[in-house]
C-alpha positions as CSV (number, residue, x, y, z in Angstrom):
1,X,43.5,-4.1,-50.0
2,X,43.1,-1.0,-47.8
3,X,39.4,0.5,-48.3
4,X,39.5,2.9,-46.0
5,X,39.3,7.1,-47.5
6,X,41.9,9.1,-47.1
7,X,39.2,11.1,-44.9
8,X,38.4,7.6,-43.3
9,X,41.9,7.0,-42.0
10,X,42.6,10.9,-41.1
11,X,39.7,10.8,-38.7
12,X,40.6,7.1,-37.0
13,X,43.7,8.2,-36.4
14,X,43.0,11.9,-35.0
15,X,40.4,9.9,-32.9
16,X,43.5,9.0,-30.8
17,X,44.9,12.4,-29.7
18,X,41.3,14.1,-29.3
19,X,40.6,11.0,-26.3
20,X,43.8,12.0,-25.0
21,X,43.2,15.6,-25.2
22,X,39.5,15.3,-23.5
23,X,40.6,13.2,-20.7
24,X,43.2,15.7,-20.1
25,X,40.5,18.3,-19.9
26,X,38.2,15.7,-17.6
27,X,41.2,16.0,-15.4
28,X,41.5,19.5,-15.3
29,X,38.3,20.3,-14.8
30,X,38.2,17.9,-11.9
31,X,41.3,19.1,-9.9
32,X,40.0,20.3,-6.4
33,X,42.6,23.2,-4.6
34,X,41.6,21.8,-1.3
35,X,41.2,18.1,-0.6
36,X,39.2,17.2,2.6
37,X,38.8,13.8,4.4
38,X,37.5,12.0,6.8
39,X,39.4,8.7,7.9
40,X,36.9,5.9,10.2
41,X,37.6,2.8,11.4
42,X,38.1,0.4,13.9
43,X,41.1,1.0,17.1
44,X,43.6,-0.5,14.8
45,X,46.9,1.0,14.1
46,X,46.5,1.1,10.2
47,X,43.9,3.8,10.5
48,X,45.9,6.9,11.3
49,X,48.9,5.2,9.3
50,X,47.2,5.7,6.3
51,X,46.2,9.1,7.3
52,X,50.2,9.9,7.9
53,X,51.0,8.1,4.9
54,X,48.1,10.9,2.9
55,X,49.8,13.7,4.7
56,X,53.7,12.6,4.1
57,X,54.4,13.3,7.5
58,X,53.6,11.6,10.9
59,X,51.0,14.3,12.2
60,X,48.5,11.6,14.0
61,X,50.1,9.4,16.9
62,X,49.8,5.7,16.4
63,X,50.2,4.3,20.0
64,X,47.0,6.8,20.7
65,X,43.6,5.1,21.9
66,X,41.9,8.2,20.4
67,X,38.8,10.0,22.2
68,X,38.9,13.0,19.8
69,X,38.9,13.7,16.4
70,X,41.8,15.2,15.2
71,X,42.3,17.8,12.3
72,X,45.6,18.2,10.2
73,X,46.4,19.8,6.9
74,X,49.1,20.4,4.5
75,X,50.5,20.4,1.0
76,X,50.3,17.3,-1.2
77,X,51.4,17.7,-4.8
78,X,49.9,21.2,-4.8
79,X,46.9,20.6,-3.1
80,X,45.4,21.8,0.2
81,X,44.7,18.6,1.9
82,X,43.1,18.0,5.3
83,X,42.8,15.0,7.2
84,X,40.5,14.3,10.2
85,X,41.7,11.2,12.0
86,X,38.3,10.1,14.1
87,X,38.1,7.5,17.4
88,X,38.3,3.9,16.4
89,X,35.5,1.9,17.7
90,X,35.8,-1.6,19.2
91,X,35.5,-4.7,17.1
92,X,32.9,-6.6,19.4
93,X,31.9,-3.9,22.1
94,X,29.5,-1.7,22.0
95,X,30.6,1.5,21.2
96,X,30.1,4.3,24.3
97,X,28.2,6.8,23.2
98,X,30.6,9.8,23.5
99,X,32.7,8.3,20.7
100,X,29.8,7.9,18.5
101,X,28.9,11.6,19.2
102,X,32.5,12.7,18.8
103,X,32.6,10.4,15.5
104,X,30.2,12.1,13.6
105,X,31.5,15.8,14.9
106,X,34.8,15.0,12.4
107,X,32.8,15.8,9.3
108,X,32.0,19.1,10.5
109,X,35.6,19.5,11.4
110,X,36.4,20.3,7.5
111,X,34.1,22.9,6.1
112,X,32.0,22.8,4.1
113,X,32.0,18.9,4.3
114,X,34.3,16.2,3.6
115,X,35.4,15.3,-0.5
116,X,35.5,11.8,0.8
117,X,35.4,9.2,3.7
118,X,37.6,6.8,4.2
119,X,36.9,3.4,5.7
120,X,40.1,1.6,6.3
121,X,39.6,-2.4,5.9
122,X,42.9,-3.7,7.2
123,X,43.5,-7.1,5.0
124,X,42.0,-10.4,6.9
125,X,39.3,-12.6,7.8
126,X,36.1,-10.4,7.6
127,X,32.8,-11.8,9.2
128,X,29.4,-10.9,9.7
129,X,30.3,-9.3,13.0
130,X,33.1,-6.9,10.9
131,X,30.3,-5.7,8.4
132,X,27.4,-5.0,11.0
133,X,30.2,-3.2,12.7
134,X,30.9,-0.8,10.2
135,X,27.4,-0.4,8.9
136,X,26.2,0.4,12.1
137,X,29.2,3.4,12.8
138,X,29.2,4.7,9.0
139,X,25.6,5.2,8.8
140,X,25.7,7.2,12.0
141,X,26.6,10.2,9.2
142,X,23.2,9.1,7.1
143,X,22.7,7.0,4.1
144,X,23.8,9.4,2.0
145,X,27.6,9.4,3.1
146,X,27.8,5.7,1.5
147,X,28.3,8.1,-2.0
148,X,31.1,9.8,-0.7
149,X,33.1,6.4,0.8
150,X,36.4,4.7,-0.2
151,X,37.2,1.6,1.3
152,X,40.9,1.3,2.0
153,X,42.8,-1.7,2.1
154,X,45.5,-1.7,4.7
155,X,48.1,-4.3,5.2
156,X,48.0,-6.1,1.6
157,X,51.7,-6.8,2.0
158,X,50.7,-10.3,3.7
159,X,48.5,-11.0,0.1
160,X,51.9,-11.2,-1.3
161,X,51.1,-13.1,-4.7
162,X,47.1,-13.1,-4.0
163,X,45.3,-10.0,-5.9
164,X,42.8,-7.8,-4.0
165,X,40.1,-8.5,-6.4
166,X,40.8,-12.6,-5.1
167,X,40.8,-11.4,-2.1
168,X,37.5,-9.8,-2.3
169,X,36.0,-13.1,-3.5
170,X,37.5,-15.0,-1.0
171,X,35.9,-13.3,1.8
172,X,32.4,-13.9,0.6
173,X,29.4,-12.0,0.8
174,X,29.9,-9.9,4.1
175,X,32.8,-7.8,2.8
176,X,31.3,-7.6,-0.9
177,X,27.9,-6.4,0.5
178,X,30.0,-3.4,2.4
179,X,31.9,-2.3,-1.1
180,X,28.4,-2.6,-2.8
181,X,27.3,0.2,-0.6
182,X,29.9,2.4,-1.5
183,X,29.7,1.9,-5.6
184,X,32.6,-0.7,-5.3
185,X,35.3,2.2,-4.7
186,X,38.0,1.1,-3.1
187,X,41.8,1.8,-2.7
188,X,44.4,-0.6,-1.6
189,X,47.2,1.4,-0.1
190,X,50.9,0.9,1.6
191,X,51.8,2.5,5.0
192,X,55.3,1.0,4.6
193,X,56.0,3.5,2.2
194,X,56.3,6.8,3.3
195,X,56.9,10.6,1.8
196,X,56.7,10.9,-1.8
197,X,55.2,8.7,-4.0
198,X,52.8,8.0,-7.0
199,X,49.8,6.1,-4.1
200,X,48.8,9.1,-2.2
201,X,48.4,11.0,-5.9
202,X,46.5,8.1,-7.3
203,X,44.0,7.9,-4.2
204,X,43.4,12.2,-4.6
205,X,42.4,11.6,-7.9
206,X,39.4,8.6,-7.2
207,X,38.5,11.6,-4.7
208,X,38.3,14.1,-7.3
209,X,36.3,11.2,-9.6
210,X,33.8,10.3,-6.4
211,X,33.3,14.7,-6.3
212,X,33.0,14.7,-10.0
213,X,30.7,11.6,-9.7
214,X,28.6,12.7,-7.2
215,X,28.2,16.7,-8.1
216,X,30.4,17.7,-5.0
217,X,31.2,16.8,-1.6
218,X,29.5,15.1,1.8
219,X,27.3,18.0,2.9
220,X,26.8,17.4,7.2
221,X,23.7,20.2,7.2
222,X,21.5,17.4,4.6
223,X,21.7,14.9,7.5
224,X,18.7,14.5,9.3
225,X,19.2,16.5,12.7
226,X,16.9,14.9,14.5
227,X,18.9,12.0,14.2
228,X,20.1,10.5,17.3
229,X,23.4,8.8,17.0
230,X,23.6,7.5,20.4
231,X,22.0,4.5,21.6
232,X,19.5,5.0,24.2
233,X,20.1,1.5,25.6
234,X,23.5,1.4,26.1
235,X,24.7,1.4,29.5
236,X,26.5,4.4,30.3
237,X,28.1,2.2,33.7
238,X,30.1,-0.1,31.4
239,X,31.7,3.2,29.6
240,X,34.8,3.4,32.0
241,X,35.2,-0.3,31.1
242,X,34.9,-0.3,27.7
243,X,37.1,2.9,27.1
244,X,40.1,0.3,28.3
245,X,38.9,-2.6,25.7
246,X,42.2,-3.7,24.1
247,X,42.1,-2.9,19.8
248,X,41.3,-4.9,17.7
């Protein structure tokens, strides 16, 4: 026997439309104009791929060993969006310090401040060396940027019947301990699918979520500026060198 009220049931099932209706809202409310990011990671192809793949478009040269950061922008699904494709650094050499500097110039390359920064992971084995690496070029923006991070998973394809969230596990402690920093956010996306299609619209709005989240965007002026980000005992003489390291 049914003991629910007539007023009982009424509400339950109205409960249904009114979630739908207030997510719809949450989702209006969230919708930024203008989308800005900031793409890091090491000299690896997959890096500016995923910013072309963002963008629709090849705008960011892939065979480039990149000294500058470079700043594109169009229209994606009715946004604004700007990209700001920064120099790779090396997977176990020390960085010279004119990429570090030039590094954590892209932020201020999309005013106010980047929505989000993405740190591209390509798929792999990912060690101690990997994680120090990117804790050490990530946090040249401040401690505070970890909020406004995205990891980005490039290259899944080779998972093939393996989940990321397996993947993840498998790893071990080094990768985990990186996505811990960055509230677990991250985004697993395909650079063998270009132009239109549901990914890039998917990854805009855990942007929009991180802004929501976080009560706006990366603000570069809140960083410490007495900061240093270069590394007073690097040896400027092995720059030259270094600049010719093969990627990673």
């Amino acid at each position: 026997m049914d003991t629910n009220t007539p007023l009982q049931a009424t509400a339950r099932d109205a409960h249904g439309p009114e979630e739908e209706v207030r997510k719809a809202t949450a989702k209006v409310a969230n919708h930024l104009p203008e989308v800005r990011l900031v793409v890091l990671g090491w000299r690896w192809p997959g890096k500016s791929m995923t910013a072309n793949t963002i963008l629709g478009k090849e705008e960011f040269r892939l065979e480039r060993a990149a000294e500058f950061c470079v700043k594109r922008q169009t229209e994606v699904q009715g946004r604004e969006v700007i990209v700001v494709d920064t120099p790779g650094w090396f997977s176990a050499q020390d960085t010279p310090p004119s990429y570090k500097q030039e590094l954590v110039r892209g932020a201020s390359l999309c005013p106010p401040g980047p929505h989000a920064f993405l740190l591209v992971i390509p798929i792999g084995m990912f060690t101690e060396i990997d994680r120090a690496r990117i804790e050490e070029h990530v946090s040249l923006f401040g401690e505070c940027v970890w909020k406004h991070t995205i990891v980005v998973f490039t290259w899944a394809e080779v998972l093939r019947t393996i989940s990321i969230e397996r993947y993840i596990r498998r790893e071990g402690k080094e990768l985990q301990l990186v996505l811990e920093k960055c509230k677990r956010r991250y985004f697993v996306i395909n650079n063998c699918v270009f132009g239109e299609h549901p990914q890039v619209g998917h990854l805009i709005e855990k942007v929009e979520k991180i802004v929501a989240e976080e009560g706006g965007h990366y603000n570069p002026e809140k960083v410490e500026k007495a900061k240093n980000p270069l590394d007073e005992n690097q040896n400027p003489a092995r720059e030259v060198q270094e600049l010719e390291a093969p990627p990673k």
